[in-house]
PyMOL Python script that loads the backbone (N, CA, C, O; Angstrom):
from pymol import cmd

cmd.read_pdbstr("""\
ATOM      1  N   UNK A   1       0.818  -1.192   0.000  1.00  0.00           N
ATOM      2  CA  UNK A   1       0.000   0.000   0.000  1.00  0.00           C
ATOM      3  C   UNK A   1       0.868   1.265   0.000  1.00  0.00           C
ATOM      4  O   UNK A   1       0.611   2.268  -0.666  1.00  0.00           O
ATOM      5  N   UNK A   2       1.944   1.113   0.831  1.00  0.00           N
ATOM      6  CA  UNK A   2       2.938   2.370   0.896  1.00  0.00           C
ATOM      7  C   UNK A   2       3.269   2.702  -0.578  1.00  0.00           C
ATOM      8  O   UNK A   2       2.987   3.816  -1.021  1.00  0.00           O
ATOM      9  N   UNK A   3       3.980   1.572  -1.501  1.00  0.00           N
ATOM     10  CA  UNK A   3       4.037   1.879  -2.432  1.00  0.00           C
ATOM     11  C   UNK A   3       3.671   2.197  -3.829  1.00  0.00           C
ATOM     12  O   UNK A   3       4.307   2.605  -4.801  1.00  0.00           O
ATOM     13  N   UNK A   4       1.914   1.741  -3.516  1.00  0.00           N
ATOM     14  CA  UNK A   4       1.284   2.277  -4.164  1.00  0.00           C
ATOM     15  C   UNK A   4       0.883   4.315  -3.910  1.00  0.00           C
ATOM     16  O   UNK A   4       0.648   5.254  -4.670  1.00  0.00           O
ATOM     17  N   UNK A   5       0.959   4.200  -3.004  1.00  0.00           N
ATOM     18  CA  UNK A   5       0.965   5.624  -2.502  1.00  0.00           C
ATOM     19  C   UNK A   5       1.795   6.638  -3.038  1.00  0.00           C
ATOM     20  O   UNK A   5       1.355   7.615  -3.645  1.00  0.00           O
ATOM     21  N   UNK A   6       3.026   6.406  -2.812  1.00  0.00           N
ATOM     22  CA  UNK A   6       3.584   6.792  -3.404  1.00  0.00           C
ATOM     23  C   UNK A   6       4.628   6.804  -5.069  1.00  0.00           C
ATOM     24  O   UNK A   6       5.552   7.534  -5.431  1.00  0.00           O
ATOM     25  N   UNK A   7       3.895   5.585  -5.770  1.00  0.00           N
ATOM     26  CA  UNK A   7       3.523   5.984  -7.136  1.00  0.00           C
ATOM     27  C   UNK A   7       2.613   6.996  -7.319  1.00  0.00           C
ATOM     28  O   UNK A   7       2.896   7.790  -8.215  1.00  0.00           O
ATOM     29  N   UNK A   8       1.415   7.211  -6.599  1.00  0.00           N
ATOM     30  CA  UNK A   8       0.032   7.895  -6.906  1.00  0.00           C
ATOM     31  C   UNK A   8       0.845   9.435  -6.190  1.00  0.00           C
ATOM     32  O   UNK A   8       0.499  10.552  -6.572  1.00  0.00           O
ATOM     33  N   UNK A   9       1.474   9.314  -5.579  1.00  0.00           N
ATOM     34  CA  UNK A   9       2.242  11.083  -5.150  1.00  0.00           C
ATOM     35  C   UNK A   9       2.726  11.686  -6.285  1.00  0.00           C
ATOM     36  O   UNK A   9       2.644  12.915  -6.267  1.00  0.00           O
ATOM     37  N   UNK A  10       3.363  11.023  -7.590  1.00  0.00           N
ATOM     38  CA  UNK A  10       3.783  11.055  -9.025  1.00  0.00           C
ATOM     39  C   UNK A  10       2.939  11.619  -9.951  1.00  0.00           C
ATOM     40  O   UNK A  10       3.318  12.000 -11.059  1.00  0.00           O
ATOM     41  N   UNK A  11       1.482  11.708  -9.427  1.00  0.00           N
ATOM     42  CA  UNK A  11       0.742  11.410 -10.771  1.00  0.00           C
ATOM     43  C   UNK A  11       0.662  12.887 -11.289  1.00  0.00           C
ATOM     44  O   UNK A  11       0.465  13.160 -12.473  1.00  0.00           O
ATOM     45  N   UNK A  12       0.872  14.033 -10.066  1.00  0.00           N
ATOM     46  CA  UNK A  12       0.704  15.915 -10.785  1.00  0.00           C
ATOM     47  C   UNK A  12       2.268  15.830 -11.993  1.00  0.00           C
ATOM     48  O   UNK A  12       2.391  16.518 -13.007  1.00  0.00           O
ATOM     49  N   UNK A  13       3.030  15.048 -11.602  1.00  0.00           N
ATOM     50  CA  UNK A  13       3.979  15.699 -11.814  1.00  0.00           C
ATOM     51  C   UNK A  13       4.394  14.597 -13.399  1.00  0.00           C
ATOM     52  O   UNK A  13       5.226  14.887 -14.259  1.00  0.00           O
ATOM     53  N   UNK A  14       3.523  13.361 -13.362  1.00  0.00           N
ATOM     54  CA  UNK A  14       3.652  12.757 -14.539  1.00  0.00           C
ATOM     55  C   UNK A  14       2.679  13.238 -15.612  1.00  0.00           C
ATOM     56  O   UNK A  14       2.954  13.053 -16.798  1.00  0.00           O
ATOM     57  N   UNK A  15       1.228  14.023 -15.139  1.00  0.00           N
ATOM     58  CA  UNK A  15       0.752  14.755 -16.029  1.00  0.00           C
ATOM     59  C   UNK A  15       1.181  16.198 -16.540  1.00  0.00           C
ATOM     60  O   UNK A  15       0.608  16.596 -17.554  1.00  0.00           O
ATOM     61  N   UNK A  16       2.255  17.136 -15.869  1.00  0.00           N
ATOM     62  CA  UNK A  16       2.975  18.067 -16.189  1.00  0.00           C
ATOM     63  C   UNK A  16       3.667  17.641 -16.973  1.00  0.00           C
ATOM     64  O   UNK A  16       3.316  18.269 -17.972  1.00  0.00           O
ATOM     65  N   UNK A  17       4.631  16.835 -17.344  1.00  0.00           N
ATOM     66  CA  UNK A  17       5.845  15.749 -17.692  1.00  0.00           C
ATOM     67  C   UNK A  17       4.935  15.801 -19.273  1.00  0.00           C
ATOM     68  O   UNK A  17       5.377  16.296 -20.310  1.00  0.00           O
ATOM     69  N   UNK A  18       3.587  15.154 -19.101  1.00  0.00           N
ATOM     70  CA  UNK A  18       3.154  15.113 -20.496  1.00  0.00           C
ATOM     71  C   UNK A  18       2.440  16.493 -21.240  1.00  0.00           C
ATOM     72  O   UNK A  18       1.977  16.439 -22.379  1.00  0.00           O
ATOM     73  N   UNK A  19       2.432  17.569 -20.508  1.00  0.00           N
ATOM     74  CA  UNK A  19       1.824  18.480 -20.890  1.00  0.00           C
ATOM     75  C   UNK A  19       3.230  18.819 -21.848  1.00  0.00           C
ATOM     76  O   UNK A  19       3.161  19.268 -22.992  1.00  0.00           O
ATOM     77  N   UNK A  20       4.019  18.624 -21.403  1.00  0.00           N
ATOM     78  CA  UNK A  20       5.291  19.362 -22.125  1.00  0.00           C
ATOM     79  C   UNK A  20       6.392  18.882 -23.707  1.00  0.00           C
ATOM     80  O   UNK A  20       7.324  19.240 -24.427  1.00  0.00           O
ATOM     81  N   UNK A  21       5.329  17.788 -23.441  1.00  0.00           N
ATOM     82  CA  UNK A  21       5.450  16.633 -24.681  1.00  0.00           C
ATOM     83  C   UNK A  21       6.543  15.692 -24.098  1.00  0.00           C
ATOM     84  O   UNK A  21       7.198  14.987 -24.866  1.00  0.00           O
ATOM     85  N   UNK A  22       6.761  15.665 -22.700  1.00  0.00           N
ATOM     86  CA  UNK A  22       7.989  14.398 -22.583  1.00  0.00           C
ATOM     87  C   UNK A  22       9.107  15.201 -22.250  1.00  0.00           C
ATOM     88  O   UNK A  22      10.173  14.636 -22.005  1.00  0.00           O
ATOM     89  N   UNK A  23       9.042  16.144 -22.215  1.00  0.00           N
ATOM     90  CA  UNK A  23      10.639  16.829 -22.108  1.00  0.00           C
ATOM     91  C   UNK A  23      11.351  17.050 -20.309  1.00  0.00           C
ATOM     92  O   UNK A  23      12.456  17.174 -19.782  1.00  0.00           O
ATOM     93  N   UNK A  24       9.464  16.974 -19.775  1.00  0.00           N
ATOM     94  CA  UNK A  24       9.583  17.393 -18.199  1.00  0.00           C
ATOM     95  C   UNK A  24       9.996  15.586 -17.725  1.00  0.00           C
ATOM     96  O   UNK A  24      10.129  15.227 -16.555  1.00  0.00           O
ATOM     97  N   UNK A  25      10.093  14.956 -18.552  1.00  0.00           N
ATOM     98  CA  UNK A  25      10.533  13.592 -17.667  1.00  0.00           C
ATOM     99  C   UNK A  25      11.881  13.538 -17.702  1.00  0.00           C
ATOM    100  O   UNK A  25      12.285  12.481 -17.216  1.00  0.00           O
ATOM    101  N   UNK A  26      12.929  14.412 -18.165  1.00  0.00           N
ATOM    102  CA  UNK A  26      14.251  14.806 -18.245  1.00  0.00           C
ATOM    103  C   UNK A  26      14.501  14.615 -16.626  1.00  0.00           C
ATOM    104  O   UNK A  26      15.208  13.898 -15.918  1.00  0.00           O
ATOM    105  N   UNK A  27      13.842  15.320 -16.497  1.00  0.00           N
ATOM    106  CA  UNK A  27      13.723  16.059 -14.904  1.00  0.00           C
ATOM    107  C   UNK A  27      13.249  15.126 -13.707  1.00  0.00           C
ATOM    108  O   UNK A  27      13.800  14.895 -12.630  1.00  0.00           O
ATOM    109  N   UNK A  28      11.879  14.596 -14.316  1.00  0.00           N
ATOM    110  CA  UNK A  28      11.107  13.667 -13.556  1.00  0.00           C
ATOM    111  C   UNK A  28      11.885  12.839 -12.980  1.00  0.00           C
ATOM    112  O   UNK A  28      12.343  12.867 -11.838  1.00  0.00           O
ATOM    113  N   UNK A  29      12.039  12.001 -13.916  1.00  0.00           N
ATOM    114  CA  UNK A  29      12.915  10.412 -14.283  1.00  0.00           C
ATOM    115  C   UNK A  29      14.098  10.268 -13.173  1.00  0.00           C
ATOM    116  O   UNK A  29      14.087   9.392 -12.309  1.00  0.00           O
ATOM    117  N   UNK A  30      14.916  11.053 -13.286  1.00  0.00           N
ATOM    118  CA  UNK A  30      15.678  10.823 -11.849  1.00  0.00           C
ATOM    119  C   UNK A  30      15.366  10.837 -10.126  1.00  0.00           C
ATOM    120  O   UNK A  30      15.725  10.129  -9.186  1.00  0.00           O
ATOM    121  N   UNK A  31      14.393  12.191 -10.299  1.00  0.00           N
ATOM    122  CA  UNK A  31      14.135  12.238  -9.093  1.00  0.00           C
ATOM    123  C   UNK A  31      12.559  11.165  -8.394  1.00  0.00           C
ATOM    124  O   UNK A  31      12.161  11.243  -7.232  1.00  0.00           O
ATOM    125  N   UNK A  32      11.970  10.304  -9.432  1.00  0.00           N
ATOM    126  CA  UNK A  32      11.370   9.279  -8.970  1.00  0.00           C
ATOM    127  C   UNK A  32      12.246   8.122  -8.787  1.00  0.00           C
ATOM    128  O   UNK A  32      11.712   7.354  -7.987  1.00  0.00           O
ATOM    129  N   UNK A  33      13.519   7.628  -9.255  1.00  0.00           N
ATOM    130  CA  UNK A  33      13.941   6.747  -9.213  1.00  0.00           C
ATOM    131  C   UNK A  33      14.655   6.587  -8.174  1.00  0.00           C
ATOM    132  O   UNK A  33      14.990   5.512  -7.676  1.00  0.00           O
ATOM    133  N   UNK A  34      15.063   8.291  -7.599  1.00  0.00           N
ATOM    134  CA  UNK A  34      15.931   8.256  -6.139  1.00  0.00           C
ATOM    135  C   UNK A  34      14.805   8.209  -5.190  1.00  0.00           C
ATOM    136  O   UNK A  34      15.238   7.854  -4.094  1.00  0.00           O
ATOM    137  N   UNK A  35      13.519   8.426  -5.167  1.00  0.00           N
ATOM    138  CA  UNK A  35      12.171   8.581  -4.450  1.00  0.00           C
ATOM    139  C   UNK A  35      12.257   6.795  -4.266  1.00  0.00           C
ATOM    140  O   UNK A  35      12.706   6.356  -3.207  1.00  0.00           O
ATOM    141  N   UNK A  36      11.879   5.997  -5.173  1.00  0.00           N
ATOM    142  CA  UNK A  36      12.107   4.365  -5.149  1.00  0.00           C
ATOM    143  C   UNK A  36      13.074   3.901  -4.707  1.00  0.00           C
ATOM    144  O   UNK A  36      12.774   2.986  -3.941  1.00  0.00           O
ATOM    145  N   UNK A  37      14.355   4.085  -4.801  1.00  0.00           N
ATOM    146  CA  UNK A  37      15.422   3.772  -4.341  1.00  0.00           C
ATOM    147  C   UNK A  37      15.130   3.600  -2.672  1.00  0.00           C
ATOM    148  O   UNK A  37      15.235   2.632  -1.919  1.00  0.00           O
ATOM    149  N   UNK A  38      14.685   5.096  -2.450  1.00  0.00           N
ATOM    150  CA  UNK A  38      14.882   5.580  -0.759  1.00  0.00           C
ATOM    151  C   UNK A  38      13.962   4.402  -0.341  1.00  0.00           C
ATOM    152  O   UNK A  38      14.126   3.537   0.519  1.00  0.00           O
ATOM    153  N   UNK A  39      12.920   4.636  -1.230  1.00  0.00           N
ATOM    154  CA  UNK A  39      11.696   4.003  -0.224  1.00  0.00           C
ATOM    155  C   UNK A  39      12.387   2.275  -0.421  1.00  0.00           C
ATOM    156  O   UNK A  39      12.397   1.870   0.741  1.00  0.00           O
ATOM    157  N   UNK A  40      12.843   1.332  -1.164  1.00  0.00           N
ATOM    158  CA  UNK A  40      13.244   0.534  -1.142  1.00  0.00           C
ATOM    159  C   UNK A  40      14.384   0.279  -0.193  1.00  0.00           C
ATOM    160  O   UNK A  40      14.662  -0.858   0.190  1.00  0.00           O
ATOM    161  N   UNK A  41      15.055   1.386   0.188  1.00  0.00           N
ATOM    162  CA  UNK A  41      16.349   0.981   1.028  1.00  0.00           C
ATOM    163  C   UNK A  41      15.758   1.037   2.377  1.00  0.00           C
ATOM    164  O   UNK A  41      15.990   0.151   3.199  1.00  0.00           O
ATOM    165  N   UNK A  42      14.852   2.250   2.684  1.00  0.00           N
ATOM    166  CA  UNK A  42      13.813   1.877   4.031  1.00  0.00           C
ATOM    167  C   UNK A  42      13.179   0.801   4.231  1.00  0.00           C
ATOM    168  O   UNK A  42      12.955   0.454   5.391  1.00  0.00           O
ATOM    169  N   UNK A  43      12.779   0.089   3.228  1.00  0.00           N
ATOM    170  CA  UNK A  43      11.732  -1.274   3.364  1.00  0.00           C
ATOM    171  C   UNK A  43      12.538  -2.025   3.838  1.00  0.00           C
ATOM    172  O   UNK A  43      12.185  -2.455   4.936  1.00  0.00           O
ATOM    173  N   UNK A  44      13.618  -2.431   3.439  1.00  0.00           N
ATOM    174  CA  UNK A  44      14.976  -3.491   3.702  1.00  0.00           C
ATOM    175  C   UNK A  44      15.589  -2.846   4.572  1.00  0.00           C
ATOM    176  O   UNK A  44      16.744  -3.221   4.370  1.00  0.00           O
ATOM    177  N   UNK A  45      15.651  -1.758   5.843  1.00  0.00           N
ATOM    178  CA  UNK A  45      16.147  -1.544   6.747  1.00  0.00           C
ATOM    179  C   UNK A  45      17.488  -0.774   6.289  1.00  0.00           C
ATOM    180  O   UNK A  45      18.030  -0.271   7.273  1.00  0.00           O
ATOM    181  N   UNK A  46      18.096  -0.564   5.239  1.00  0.00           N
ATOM    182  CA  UNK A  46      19.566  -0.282   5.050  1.00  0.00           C
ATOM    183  C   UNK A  46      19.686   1.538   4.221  1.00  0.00           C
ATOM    184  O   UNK A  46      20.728   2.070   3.840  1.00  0.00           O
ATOM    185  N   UNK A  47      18.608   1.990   4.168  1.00  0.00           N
ATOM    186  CA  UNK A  47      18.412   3.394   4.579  1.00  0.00           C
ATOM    187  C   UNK A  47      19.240   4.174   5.848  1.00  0.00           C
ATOM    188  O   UNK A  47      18.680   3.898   6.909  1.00  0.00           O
ATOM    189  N   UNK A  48      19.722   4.543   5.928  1.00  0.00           N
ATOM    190  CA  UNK A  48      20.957   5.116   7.278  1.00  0.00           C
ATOM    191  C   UNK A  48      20.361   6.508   7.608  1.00  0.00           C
ATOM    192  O   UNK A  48      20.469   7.257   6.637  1.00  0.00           O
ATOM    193  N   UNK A  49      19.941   6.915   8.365  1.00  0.00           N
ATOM    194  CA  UNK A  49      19.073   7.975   9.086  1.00  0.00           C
ATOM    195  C   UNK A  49      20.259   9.410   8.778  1.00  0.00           C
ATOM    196  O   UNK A  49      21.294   9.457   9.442  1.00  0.00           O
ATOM    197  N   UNK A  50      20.006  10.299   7.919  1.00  0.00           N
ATOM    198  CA  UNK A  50      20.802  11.494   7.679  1.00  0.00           C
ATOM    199  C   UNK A  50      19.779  12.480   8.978  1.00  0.00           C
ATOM    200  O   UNK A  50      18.730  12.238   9.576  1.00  0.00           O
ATOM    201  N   UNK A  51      20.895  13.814   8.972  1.00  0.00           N
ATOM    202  CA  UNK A  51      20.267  14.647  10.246  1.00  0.00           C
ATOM    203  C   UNK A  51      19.384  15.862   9.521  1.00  0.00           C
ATOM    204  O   UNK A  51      19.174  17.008   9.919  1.00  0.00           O
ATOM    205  N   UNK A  52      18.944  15.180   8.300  1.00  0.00           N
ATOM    206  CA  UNK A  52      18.026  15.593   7.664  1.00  0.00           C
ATOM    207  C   UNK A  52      16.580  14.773   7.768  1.00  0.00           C
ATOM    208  O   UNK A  52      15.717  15.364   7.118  1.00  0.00           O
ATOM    209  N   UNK A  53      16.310  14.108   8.126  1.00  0.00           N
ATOM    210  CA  UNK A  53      15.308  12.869   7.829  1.00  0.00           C
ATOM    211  C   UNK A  53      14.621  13.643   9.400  1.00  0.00           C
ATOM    212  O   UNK A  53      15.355  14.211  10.209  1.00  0.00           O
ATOM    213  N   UNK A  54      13.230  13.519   9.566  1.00  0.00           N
ATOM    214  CA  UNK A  54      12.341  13.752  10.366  1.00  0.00           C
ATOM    215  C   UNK A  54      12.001  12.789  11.401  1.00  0.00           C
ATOM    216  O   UNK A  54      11.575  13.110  12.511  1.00  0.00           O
ATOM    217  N   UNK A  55      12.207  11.575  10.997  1.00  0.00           N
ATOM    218  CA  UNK A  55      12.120   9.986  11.867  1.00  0.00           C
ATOM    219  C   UNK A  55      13.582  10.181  12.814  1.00  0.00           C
ATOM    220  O   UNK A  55      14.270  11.168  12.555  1.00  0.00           O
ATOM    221  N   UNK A  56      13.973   9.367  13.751  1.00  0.00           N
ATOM    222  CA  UNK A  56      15.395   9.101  14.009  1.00  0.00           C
ATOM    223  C   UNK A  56      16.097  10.183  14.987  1.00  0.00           C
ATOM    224  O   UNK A  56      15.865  11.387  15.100  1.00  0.00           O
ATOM    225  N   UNK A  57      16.810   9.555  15.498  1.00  0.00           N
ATOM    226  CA  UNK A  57      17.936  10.292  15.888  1.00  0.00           C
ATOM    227  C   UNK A  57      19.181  10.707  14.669  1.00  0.00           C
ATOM    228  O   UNK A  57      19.665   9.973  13.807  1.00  0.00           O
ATOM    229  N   UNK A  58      19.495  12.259  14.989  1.00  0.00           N
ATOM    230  CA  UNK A  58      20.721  12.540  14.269  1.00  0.00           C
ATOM    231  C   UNK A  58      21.657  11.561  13.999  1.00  0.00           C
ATOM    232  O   UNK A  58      21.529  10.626  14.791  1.00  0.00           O
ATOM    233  N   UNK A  59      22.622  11.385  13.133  1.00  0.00           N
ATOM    234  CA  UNK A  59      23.740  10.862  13.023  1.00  0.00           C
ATOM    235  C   UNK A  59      24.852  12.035  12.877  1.00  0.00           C
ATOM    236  O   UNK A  59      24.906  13.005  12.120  1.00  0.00           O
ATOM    237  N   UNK A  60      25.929  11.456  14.144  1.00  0.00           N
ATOM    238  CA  UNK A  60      26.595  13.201  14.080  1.00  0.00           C
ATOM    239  C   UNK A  60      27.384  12.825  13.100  1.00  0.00           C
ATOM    240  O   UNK A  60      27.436  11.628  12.818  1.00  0.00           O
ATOM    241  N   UNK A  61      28.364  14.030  12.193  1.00  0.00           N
ATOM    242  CA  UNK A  61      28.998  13.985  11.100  1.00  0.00           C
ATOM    243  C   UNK A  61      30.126  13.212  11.354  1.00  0.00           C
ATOM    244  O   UNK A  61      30.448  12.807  12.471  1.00  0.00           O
ATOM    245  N   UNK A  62      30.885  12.952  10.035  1.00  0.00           N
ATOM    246  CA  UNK A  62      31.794  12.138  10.106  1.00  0.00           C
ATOM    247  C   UNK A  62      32.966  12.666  10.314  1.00  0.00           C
ATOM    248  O   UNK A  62      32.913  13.834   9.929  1.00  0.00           O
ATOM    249  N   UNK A  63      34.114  12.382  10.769  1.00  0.00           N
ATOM    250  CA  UNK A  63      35.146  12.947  11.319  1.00  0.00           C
ATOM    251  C   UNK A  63      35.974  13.677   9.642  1.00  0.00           C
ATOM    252  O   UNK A  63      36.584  12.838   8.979  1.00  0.00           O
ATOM    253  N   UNK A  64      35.952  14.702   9.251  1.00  0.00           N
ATOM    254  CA  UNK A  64      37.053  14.669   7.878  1.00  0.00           C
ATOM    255  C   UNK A  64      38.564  14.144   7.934  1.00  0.00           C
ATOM    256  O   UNK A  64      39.528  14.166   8.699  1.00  0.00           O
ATOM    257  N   UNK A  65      38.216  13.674   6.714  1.00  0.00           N
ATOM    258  CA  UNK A  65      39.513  12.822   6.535  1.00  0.00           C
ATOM    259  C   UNK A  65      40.386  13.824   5.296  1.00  0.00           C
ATOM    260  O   UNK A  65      40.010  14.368   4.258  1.00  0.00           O
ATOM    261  N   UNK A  66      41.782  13.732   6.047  1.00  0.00           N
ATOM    262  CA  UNK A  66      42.713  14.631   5.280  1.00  0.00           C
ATOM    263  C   UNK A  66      43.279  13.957   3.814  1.00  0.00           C
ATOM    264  O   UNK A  66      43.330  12.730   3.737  1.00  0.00           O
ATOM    265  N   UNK A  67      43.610  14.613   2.908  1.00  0.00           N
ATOM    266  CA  UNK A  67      43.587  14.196   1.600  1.00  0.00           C
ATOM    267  C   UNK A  67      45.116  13.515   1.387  1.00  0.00           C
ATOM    268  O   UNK A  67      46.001  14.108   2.003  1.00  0.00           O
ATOM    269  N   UNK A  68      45.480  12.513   0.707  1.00  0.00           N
ATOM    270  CA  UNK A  68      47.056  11.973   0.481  1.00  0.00           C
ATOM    271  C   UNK A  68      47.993  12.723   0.045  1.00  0.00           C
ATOM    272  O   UNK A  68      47.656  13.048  -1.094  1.00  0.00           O
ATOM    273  N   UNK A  69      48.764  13.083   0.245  1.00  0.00           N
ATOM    274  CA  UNK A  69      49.857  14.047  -0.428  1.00  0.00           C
ATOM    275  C   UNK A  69      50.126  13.110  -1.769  1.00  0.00           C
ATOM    276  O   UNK A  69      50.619  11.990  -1.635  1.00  0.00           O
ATOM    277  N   UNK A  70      49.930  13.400  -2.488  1.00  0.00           N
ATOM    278  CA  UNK A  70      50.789  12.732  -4.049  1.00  0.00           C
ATOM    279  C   UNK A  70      52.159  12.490  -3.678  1.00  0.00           C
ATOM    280  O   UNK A  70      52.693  13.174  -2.805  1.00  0.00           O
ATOM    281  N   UNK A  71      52.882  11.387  -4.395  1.00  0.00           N
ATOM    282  CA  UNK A  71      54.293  11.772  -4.433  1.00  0.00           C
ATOM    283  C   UNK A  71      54.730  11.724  -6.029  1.00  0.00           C
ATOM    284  O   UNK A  71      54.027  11.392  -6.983  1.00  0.00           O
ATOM    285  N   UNK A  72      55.625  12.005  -6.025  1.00  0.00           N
ATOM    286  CA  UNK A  72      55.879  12.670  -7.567  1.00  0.00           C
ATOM    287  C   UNK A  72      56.804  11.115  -7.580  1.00  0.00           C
ATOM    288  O   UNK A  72      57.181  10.343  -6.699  1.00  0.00           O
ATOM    289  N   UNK A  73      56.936  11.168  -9.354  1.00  0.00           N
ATOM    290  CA  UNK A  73      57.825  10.154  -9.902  1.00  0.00           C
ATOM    291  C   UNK A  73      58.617  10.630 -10.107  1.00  0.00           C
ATOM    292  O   UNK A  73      59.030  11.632  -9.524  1.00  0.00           O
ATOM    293  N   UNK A  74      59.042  10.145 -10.894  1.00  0.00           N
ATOM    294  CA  UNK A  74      60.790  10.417 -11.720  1.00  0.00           C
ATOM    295  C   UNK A  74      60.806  11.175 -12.536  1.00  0.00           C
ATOM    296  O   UNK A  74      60.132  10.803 -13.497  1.00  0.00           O
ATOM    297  N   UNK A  75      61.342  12.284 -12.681  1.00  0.00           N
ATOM    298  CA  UNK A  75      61.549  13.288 -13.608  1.00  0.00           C
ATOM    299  C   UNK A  75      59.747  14.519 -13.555  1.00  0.00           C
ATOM    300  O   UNK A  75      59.680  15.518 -14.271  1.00  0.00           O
ATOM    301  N   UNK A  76      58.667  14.139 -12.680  1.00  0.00           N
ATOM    302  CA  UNK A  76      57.867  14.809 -12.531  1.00  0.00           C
ATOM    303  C   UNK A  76      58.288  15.799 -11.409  1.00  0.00           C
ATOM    304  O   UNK A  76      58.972  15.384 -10.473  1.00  0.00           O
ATOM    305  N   UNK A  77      57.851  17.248 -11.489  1.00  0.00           N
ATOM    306  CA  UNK A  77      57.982  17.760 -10.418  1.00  0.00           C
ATOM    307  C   UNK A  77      56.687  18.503 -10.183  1.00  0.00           C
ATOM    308  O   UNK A  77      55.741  18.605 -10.964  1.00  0.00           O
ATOM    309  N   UNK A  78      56.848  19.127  -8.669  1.00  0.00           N
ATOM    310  CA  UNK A  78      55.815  19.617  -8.296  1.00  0.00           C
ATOM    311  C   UNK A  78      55.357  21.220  -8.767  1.00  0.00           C
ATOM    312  O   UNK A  78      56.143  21.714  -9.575  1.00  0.00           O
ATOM    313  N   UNK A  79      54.314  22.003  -8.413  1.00  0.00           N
ATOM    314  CA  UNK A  79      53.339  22.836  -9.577  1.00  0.00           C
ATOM    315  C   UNK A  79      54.022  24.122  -8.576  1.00  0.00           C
ATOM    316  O   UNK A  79      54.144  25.310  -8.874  1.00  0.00           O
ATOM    317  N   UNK A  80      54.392  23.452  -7.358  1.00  0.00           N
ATOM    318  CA  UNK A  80      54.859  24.922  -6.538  1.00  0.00           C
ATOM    319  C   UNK A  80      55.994  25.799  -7.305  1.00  0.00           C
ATOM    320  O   UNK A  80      56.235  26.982  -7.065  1.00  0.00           O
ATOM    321  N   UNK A  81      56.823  24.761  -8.543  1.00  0.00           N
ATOM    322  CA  UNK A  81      58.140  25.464  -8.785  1.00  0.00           C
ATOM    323  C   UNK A  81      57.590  26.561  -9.392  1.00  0.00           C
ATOM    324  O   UNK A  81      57.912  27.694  -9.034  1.00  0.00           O
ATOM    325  N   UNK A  82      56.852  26.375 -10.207  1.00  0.00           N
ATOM    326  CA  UNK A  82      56.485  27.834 -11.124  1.00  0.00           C
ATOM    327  C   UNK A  82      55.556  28.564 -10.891  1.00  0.00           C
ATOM    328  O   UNK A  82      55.037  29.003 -11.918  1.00  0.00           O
ATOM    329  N   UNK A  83      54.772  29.142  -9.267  1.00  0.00           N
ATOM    330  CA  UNK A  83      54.328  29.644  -8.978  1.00  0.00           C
ATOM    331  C   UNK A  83      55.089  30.965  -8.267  1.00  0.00           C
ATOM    332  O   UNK A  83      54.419  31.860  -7.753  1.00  0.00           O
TER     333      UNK A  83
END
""", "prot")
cmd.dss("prot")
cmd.show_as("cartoon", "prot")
cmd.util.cbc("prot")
cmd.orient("prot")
């Protein structure tokens, strides 16, 4: 039933989609498929509660992780020389 529901939440925005001859499903098309996605990853439990979501406790952010320094090869050098 849930997911009939929310196919039927689709339906303003699949008759706009055709008012436009097809061009508004450019648009559509992704953002129902991430709408299915979600609701599929909630059904199966593996949805992860963002501190955006209205259900749940926050999840506090993740610690940032610092980026690898490159190391240069042989005969490459670094971009600082000619600055």
């Amino acid at each position: 039933m849930a997911a009939f529901c929310l196919q039927l939440s689709f339906i303003g925005w699949v008759l706009l989609a055709g008012l436009t001859g097809g061009i508004g499903n450019v648009f559509l098309a992704p953002y129902t498929k991430a709408a299915y996605t979600a609701f599929y990853l909630d059904l199966t439990g593996r949805l992860s509660v963002s501190p955006y979501s209205a259900s749940g406790t926050p999840v506090p952010p993740a610690n940032p992780v610092t980026p690898a320094t490159p190391t240069l090869g042989e005969g490459e050098s670094s971009s600082k020389e000619f600055i």
